[in-house]
Structure formats: C-alpha cells, structure tokens
N, C-alpha and C positions, 0 to 999 in steps of 0.2 A: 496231771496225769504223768505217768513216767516213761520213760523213754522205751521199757519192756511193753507198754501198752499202749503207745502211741508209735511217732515215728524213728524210726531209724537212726541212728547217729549217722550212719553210712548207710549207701548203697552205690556199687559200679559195677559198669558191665563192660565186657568187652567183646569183641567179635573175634575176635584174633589174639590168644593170650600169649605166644612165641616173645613176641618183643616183649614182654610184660616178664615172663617168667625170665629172659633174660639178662633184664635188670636185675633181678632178684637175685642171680648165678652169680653176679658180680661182684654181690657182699657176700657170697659163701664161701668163705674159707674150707678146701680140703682138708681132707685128715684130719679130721675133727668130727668127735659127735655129735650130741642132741644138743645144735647150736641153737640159743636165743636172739632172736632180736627183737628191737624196740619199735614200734609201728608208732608214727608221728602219723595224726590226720589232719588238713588245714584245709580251707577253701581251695587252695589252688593244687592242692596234691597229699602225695604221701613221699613219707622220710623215711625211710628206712634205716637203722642203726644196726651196726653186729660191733661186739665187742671182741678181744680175744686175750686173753691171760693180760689184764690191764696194759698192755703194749699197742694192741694196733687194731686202729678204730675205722670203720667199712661204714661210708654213708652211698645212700645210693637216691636219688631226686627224681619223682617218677611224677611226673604233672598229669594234673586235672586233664587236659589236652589229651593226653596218651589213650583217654578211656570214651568210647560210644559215647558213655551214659555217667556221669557226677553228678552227685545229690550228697549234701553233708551238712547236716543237722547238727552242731555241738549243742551240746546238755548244758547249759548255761542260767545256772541257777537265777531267779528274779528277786530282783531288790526294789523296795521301795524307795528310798533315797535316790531323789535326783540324780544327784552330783555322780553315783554310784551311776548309776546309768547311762549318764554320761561320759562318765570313764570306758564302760562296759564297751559301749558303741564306737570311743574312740580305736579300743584293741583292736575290734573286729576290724574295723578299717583297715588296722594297721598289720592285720593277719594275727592275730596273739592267738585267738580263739584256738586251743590246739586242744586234739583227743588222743589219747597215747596209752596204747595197753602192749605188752609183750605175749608173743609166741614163737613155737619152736620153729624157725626156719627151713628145718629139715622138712618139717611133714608138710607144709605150707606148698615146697616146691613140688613134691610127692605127688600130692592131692592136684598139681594143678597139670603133673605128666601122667596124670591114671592110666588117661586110653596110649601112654608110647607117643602123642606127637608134642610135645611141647621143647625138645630140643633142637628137633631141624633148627635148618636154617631156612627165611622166607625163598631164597635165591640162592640157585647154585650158582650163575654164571654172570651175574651181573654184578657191575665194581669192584672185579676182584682186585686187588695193590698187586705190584709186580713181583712179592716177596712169598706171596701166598702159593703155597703150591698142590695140587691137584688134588682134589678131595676134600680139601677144610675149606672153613666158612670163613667169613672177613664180615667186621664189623659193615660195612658198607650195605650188606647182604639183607641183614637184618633191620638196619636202618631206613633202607631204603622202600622195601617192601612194608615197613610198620607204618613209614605215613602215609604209605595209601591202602593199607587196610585199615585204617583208627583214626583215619581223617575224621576234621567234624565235620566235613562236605556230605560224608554216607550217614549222618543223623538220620533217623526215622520218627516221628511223632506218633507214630502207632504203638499200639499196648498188648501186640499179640504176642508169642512164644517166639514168631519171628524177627520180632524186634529185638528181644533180648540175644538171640542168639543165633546173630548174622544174617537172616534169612536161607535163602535156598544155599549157599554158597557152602562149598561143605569144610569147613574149616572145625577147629575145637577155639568152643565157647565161652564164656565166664563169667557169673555172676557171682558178687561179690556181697556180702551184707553185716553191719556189725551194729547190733541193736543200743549196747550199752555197758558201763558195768559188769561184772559177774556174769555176761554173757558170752557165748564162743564166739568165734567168728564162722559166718558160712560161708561154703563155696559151694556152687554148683557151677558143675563141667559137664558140656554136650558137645559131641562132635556135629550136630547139625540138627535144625528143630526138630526131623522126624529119627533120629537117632539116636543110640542109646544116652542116660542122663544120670550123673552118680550127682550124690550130695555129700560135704564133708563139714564138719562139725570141729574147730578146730580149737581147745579152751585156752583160753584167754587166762591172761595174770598182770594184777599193777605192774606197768614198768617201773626198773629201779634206775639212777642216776648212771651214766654212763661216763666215759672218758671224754675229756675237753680240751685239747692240744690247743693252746695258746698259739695265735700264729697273725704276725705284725706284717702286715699291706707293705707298708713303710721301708720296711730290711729287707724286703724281698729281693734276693739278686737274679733269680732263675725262674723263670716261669715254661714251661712247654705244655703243648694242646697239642696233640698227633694219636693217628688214632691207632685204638690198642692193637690192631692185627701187626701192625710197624714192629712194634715192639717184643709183642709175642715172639715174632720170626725170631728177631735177632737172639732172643735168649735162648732161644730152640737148639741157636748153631753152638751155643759156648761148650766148651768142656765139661761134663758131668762132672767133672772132679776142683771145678773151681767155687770154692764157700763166700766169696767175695767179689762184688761188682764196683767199678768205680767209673763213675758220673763225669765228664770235661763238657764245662759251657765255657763257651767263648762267643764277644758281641758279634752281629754282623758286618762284615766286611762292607763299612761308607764307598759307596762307588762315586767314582765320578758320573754326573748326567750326560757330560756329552760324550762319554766314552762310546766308542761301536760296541757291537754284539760279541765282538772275538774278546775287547780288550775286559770286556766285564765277563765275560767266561774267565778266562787268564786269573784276573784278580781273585776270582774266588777257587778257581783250581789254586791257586799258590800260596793264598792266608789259609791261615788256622781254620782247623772242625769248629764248626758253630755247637756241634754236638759228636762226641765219640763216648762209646763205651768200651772199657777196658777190663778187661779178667784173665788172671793168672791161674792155672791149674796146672797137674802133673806134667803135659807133654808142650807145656810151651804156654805163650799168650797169645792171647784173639785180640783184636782193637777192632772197631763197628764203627764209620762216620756214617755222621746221617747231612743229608745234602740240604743245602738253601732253597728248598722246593717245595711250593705250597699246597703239594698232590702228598709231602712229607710230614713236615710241619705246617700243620693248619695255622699254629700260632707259636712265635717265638721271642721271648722278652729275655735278655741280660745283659747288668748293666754294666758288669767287668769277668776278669776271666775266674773264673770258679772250679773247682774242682771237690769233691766227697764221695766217700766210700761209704 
C-alpha cells in the first residue's frame, strides 16, 4: 500500500503554534523573497535548513518534544535480504531514517499567522533581561511560556477536535500532515475548537543538496551560548553607519578560592572583557563588554585571546 493510501509519513499537532512559528522566524532571512527551505523529518524532530546565495546556512532544531502530538512514519522501502534488514533497523536506531522534501518558507510562516496571532510573544512581563526595553519581547518570554503550553504533561489520549486543538483554551492551533512524495504538506490552523478553522495546502518539492560548512570540534577557540535578546540590544545601540563588527574573546579570569567577595570582584573588574564588541562608524566608536555573569552568558568556552571581524 502506499503511503497516499495508507498512513502518513507525518502527523503533528500543536496547541500553541507561537513558539513553533518562532523557530521558523529564526531561519528567515529578511529582504529576501520566495525563500526555500529544506524540511529534514527524523523520529525525534524536524530540521530545518534555509540556504542563502551559497553563503549563509540557517539551521533551526525543533524537537519531537515541542509538539502535543508526534507520529512519523518514514516510507521505508522492504527488502528481502536479511542482512539488508538488518542494516535497515540498525539506521533506524541510529536516527538515519530521514524524510526530506523542500517548501517556500514564506508561505509556511503565512499560513501558520492567518488569523494575526502567531507573532506575539507568550509574555509580556515575565524574564525580561535588564537590556530589554519597554514594549519588546525577550527570548525568555517565549521560552518560558512554550513549555508550559507544549508540555507532554498536557498530553490528551482523547480523539475529539479538542484534542487536536488545545481544548477550551483559546489559543491558535495546528495541525500539521505530510502524506508523502508528490504530496503538499497540510496545515490546519484554529484559533479554538469551536472557532473559525482555515486549511492550507502547501506543494512540496524534492529537496536539493544544501551547503556544508566543515567545522573542527578540535580548533575550536571560542564558543558562546547567551541568549539572543543580549545580543540583539547591543547591535540595536551601534551606529547605523558602522559596515563592520569586530568580536574580542578573552579566557576567564582563574580566581583565587580563598579570595573574598570584594577581591574576586576587583580581579574581574580589572582583567580583560571575556567578551567586547567593537565597531567603527562615521561619529566615533562603540566598544560593548559583556560581564562574567550567567544571567549573560549561559555558557562560555576560550581557550586563548581571539579576536575577528
């Protein structure tokens, strides 16, 4: 039987598509048209790829986790050969099992803001960073609010319209379906089971090979995890007229243990930015340090002083 006439390759639901579609926002490059990307399916999620003028490659990691409802079927042709089978069931193990077709990104994101709510943010007021300022969203916001809307705690083993989409709670909805092959992908978006309900129909195409930036564990001198509102701020404040940013990592400053509290302030008030950003423009330069502080840096790896533009 084929996959048109049986089950699904895909099916996901979500109760709450905000965090979802925000993922998505993350690989969409502005000022840019009828952007493609590449949908990766595996057991444990989707991968999202955007490419852009063979330069600069957008992945975005949206796990199984994130959704109500995962169900994913790969099309996984049957062999007679043992050994084949055996290999077969090794992949699956090992996650290989992958579905992958491309659509326009654009109309993907569209389709999932029909009814106007898919940009909010979950929370206006809660986690804001101290850089964020009145009226915008921080990542925190939406983070915070998406796992306790798309917990698997709020699972439902029921099979009514309420299960697919959130129950009473009036949120916008989403179901997600992708048969196979030569098939679209569908959405269906509700703001709430007795509300209205659009269906979108979105055609699918083989994915083609994308970019592959080689990148060595091993040479690695810099690493940083901090979350994107941090960063946003500070390039907010640069000069419009600066075309160039330049990056200073420096290790962290070894404390002494038995030092007090004053002398391990001191030490790190008077060594080197672990992290500054620098940029030149027309009316002067800006310099940004960013502080040894793990409300800043969630995470900070370097293993000598580095500096790139």
């Amino acid at each position: 039987m084929s996959q048109g006439e049986g089950q699904p390759i895909l099916q996901a639901t979500l109760h709450d598509l905000r965090y979802f579609t925000t993922l998505l926002r993350g690989v969409h490059f502005p000022n840019v048209g009828i952007q493609r990307a590449v949908i990766k399916v595996t057991e444990r999620g989707l991968v999202v790829i955007v490419e852009e003028a063979r330069t600069l490659l957008g992945t975005s990691y949206i796990f199984a986790d994130v959704f109500n409802e995962w169900s994913y079927h790969p099309d996984i042709p049957l062999k007679d050969d043992e050994d084949n089978e055996q290999e077969q069931q090794a992949n699956a193990e090992e996650g290989y099992n992958t579905t992958a077709f491309e659509i326009p990104l654009n109309t993907l994101i569209e389709c999932l803001n029909i009814f106007g709510t898919a940009g909010g943010s979950l929370s206006k007021n809660a986690g804001k960073p101290r850089w964020t300022k009145s009226g915008e969203d921080s990542d925190n916001d939406s983070n915070a609010d998406a796992s306790r809307n798309t917990g698997r705690s709020h699972r439902s083993t029921g099979r009514t319209i309420d299960h697919f989409f959130g129950g009473s709670e009036r949120t916008t909805s989403m179901r997600m379906t992708y048969i196979g092959p030569g098939y679209p992908l569908t959405v269906i978006v509700a703001e709430d089971s007795s509300g209205p309900t659009t269906t979108c129909e979105i055609s699918t195409s083989e994915s083609e090979d994308h970019l592959d930036f080689p990148f060595d564990n091993e040479q690695m001198v810099l690493k940083i995890i901090l979350k994107s509102s941090w960063l946003r701020d500070a390039l907010s404040e640069l000069d419009p007229s600066c075309d160039k940013i330049t990056f200073v990592g420096n290790p962290p400053v070894v404390l002494d243990p038995n030092a007090t509290a004053k002398q391990r302030m001191k030490a790190r008030q008077e060594g080197p930015p672990i992290l500054r950003l620098e940029a030149t423009g027309t009316f002067g330069t800006t310099e940004m340090d960013y502080p040894d502080d793990k409300e800043v840096l969630e995470s900070f790896e370097c293993e000598q002083p580095v500096r790139f533009r």
